[in-house]
C-alpha positions in Angstrom: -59.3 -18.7 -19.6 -58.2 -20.7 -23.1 -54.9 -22.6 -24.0 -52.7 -20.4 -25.3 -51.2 -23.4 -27.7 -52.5 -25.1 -30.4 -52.8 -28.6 -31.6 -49.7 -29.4 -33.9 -48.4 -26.3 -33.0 -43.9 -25.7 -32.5 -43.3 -23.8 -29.7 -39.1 -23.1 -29.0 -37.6 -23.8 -26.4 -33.4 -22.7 -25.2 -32.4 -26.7 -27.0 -35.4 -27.4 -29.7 -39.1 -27.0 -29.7 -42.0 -28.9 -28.1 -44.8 -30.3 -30.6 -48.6 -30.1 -29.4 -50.3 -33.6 -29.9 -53.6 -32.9 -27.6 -55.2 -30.5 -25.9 -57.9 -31.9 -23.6 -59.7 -29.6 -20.9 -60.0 -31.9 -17.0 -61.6 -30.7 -13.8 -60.3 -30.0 -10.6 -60.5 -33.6 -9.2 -57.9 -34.9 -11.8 -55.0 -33.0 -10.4 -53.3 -33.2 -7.1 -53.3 -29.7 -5.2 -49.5 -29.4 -5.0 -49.9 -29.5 -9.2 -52.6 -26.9 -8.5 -50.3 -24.3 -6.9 -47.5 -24.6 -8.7 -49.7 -24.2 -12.3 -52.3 -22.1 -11.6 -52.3 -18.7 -13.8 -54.9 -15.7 -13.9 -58.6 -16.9 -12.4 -58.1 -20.7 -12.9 -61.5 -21.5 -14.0 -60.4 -23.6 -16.7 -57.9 -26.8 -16.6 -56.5 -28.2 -19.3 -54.4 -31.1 -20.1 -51.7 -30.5 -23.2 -49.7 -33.6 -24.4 -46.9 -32.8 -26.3 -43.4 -34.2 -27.7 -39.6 -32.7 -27.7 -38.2 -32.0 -31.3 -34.6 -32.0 -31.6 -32.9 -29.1 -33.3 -32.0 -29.7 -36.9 -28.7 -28.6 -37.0 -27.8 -30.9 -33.7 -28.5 -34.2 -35.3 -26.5 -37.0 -34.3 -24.9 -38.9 -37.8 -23.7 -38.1 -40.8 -23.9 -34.5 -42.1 -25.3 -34.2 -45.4 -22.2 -32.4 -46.9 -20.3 -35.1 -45.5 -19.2 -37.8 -48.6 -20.9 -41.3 -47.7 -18.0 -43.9 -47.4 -17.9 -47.4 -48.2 -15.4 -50.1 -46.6 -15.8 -53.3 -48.6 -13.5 -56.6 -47.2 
């Protein structure tokens, strides 16, 4: 019926979250039917196309920690 996102909304997921950059509704011709049948929820009357981005966790950062003393080697 409607997305059930928003635009720069953070969703979780198990390792992170997903960002929303777009949400743009499409027609039936701009989908294949196999994409059809595995997505289709509830009535289908409305398609929509969301474009979105990963997010790493915070805490799973590769680098230096921020407790973590910086350390200089000069030669």
């Amino acid at each position: 019926m409607s997305p059930r996102v928003r635009v720069g909304g953070r969703y979780r997921m198990e390792e992170g979250e997903i960002e929303v950059d777009s949400i743009e509704p499409i027609g039936f011709p701009d989908i294949t039917p196999d994409l059809l049948k595995v997505a289709k929820h509830g009535r289908g009357e409305k398609i929509y196309l969301i474009r979105f981005h990963y997010v790493r966790p915070r805490g799973k950062q590769r680098g230096r920690r921020k407790s973590e003393p910086r350390r200089h080697v000069v030669r």
